[in-house]
N, C-alpha and C positions, 0 to 999 in steps of 0.2 A: 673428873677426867673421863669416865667412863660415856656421862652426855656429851663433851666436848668428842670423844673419837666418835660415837655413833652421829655425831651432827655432822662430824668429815666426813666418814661414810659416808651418809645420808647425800651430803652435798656431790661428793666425788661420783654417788653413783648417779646423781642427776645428770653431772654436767657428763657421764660416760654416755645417758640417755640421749641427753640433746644433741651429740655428737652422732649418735645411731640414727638418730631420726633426721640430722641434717644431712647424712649418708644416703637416706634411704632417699628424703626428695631429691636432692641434686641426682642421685640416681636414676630417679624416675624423669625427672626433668633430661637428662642426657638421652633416654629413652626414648622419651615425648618428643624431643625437638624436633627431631624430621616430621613428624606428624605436626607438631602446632605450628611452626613455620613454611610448613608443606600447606595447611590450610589457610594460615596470613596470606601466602602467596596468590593465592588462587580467590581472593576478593576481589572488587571491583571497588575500585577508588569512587568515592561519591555514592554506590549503593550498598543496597541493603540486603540485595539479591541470595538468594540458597544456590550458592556456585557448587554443591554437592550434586544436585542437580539438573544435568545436561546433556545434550546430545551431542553436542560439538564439542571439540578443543577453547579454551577461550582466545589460545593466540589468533581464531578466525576473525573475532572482532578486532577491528581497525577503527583508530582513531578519524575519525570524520574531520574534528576539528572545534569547532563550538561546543561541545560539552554537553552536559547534561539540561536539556531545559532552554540551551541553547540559542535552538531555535522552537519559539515556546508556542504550545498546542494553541488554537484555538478553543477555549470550555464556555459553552452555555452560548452559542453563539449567537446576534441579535440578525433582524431579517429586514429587508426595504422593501416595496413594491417593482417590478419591473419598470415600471414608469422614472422612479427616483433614482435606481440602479444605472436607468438610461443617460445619466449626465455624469457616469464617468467610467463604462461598461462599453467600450464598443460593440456595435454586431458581429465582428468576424474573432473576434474574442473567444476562447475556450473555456466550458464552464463543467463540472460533473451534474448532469443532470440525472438526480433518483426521485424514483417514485416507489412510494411504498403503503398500500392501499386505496389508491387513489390520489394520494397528496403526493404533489412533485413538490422540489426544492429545488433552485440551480447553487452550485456551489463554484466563485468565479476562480479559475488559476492565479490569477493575476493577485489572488491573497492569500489562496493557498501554495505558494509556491514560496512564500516567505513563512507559512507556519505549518505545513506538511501535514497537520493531521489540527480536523476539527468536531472534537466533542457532541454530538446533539440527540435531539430526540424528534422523532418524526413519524407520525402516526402512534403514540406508543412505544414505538421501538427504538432503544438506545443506538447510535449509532457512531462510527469512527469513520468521519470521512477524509481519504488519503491519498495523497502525493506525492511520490517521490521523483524530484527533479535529474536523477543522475541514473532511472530506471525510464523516464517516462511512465510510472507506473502509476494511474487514478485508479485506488481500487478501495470498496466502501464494504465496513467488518460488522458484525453486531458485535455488539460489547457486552453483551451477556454470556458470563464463562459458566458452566452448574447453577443456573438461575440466580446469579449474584451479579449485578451493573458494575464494569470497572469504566476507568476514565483513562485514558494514555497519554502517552506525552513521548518527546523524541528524545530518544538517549544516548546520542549521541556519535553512536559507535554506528559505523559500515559494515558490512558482510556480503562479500561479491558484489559491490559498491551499490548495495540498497539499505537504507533506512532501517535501522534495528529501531522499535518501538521496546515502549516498557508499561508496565500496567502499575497505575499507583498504589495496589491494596499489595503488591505482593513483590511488586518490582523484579518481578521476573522478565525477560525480555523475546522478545517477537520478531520473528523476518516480517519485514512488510509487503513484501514477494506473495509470500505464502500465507500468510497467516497464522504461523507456525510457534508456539514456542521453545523458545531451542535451552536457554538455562532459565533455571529457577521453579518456585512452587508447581508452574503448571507447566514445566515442562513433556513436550508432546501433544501435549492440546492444539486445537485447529478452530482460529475463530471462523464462523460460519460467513464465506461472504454473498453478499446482497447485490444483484443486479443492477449496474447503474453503465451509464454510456456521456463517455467526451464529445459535445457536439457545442458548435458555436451559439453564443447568446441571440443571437438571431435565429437561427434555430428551433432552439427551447424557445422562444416566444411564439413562433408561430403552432407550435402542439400541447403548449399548457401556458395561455397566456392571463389564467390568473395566478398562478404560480412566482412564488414567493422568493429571492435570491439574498445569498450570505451578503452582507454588509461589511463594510470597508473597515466601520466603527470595531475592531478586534482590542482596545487597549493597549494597543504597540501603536509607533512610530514606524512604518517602511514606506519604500519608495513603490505604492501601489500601483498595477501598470506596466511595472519592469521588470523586466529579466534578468535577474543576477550572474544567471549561467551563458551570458550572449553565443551565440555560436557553435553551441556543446553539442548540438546534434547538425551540424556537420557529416556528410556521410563517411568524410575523411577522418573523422575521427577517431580517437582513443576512449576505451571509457577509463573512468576516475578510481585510481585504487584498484584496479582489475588487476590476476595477474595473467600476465599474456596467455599461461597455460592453461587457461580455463576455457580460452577462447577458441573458436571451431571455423572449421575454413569453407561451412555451409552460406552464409550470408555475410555480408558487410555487418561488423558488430554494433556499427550506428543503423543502421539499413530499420524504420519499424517493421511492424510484425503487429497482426491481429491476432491475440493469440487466446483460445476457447480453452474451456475448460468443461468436463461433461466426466462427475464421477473422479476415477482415476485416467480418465482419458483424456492427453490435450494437440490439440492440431496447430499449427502459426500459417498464418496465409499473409506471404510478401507485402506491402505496398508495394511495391515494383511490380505487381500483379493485379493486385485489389482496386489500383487508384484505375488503372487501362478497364478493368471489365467492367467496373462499380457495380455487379450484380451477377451473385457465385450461389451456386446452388450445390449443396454437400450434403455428407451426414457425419456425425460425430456417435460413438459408443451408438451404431445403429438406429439412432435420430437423426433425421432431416433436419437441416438447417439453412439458413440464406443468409447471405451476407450484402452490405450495402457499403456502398464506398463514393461522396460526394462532395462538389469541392462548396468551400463556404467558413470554412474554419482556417485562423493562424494557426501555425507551432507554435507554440508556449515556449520554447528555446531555441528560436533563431533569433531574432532582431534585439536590441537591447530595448526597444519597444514593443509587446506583444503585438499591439493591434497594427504594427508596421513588419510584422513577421509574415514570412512567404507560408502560400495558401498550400497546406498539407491533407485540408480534407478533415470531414469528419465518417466517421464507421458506424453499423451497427450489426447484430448476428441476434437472431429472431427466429422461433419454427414459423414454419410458410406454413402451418396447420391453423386452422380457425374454423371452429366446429365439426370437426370431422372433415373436415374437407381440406388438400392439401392443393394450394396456390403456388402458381407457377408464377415467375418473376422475371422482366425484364429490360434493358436500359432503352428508350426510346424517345428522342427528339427531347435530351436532354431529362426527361423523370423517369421515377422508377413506376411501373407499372405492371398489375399484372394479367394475365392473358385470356384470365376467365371472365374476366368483368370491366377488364379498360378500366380501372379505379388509379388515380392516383396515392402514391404512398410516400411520407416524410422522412426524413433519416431517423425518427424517433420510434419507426416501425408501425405508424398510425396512418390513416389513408385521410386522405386530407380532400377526395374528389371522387365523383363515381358513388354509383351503385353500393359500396362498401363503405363510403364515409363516417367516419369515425369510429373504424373498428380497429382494434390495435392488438399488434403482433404480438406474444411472449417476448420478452428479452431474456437471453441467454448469456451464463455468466461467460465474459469475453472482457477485452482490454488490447487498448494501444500501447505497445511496448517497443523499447528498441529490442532487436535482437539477442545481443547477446545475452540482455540479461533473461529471456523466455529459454534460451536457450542452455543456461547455466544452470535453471532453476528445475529443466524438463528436459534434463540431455536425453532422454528417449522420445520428442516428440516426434509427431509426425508430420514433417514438413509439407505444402500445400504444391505440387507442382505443376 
């Protein structure tokens, strides 16, 4: 009798334990819950991302549409000759032309406009070459974050209707504006960007004609050529997922915009200005600078045809310094020229004739944008008037 009560005991006081302790979690659990479903919430469906860490709200991010991968990067991309590019590359065609130690690359719209961001490496240097169709924004990052190569790809999401990128080691995500990481591991980081300039494939061949351009061959299926977006720059236009209150009643928010960047200092110079004078002579952050404005290039978003798209010009912004010596610049009987030496000079900033022949200007980091979005991104700029 006495084993049979001490084994009730025994039992009674277990099952009194597992009652305490099933007290104590569901307690804890009631506790927890706003925190563990406070941080469910705050995931991002399909990543992986540390949404602990950010700078923004996540409700900024807007659904774009296509997802994750979506619309999928260009990685390890292959290259033609100019000559083979030429049977299906027009000349008045837009291309990002970078050069980086000497080695130019053209990178065509007309394929990156269907895969927005393309992977490579050029001179050594890893590189993210990008497009956002709904920014007009060509702008080229190194991909090197704390001496470690990342690869990017498009994730899907908008923010002030530009291209949120995402990095694949850490999947954290990126303005592709700025360069900016706004959530995840490397949140606040700023990839370094690389000088590069929008100029027609005719163009670029005439100031690096043995220079190499992206290939069509990407392992997709698109309708290379075309314009997805037909019409989107429009100067009556709207932009996409914008909200009106962001928008400012300085320029037409389709209207482009050249817009420099120097340090923390940035300037926008109209095209309703830029395309009239083709040849501006500035300073930025107490640097001198020149600006070139020439026609020869389609938009990449008028025509459902690129190379049937109305002539918007191509840009460049370059110190007029070479060698100590600062070059005065000027528009005459159709080239640019400058006044010390009657040389001819290209929109790639290289002198193509004269006394100076082939000597080439700095390029400065600069980009073709619409408006609004230089404007969203740089509400303190300083407009060019």
């Amino acid at each position: 009798m006495f084993i049979n009560l001490k084994r009730s005991f025994t039992t009674q006081a277990m099952k009194n334990h597992n009652f305490c302790l099933n007290l104590l979690i569901i307690g804890f659990f009631l506790i927890l819950q706003p925190v563990i479903f406070g941080l469910y919430a705050q995931q991002i469906p399909g990543f992986v991302t540390d949404t602990s860490k950010r700078s923004i709200e996540l409700s900024e991010l807007i659904d774009g549409g296509p997802g994750k991968d979506g619309i999928p990067s260009v990685d390890n991309p292959s290259f033609v000759s100019q000559e083979e590019a030429s049977n299906w590359l027009e000349p008045n065609e837009p291309v990002i032309a970078l050069v980086i130690d000497g080695v130019a690359r053209a990178y065509p719209i007309q394929v990156l406009i269907w895969h927005e961001i393309a992977n490579d490496v050029v001179s050594g240097v890893p590189v993210a070459v990008t497009f956002c169709p709904l920014c007009y924004s060509a702008i080229v990052f190194d991909r090197r974050i704390d001496g470690e190569t990342h690869e990017f790809g498009v994730s899907g999401f908008l923010r002030h209707s530009d291209m949120i990128m995402y990095d694949r080691n850490t999947e954290s995500l990126w303005q592709q504006f700025s360069g900016e990481a706004l959530v995840g591991y490397y949140t606040g980081n700023e990839l370094t960007i690389i000088p590069s300039q929008l100029i027609s494939f005719e163009q670029f061949r005439q100031s690096y004609p043995d220079a190499d351009v992206m290939s069509r061959e990407t392992g997709h299926q698109r309708n290379y050529g075309e314009n997805p977006y037909a019409g989107y720059d429009d100067i009556n236009n709207t932009p996409f997922l914008l909200d009106k209150d962001e928008l400012t009643d300085k320029l037409p928010p389709m209207e482009k915009v050249i817009g420099v960047r120097a340090g923390r200092s940035t300037k926008a110079y109209p095209y309703s200005i830029t395309s009239v004078e083709h040849v501006l002579h500035d300073e930025i952050n107490g640097e001198p600078i020149v600006i070139f404005h020439v026609k020869g290039m389609a938009s990449a978003m008028d025509n459902r045809r690129i190379d049937q798209s109305r002539d918007d010009g191509a840009t460049g912004v370059f110190s007029p310094v070479i060698d100590g010596e600062m070059l005065d610049f000027e528009w005459k009987n159709g080239n640019i020229n400058d006044t010390q030496t009657s040389s001819t000079w290209a929109i790639s900033g290289k002198a193509v004739s004269g006394p100076m022949e082939g000597e080439q200007l700095e390029t400065k980091t600069f980009g073709d944008y619409f408006s609004f979005a230089w404007m969203v991104f740089y509400p303190e700029t300083v407009l060019y008037q």
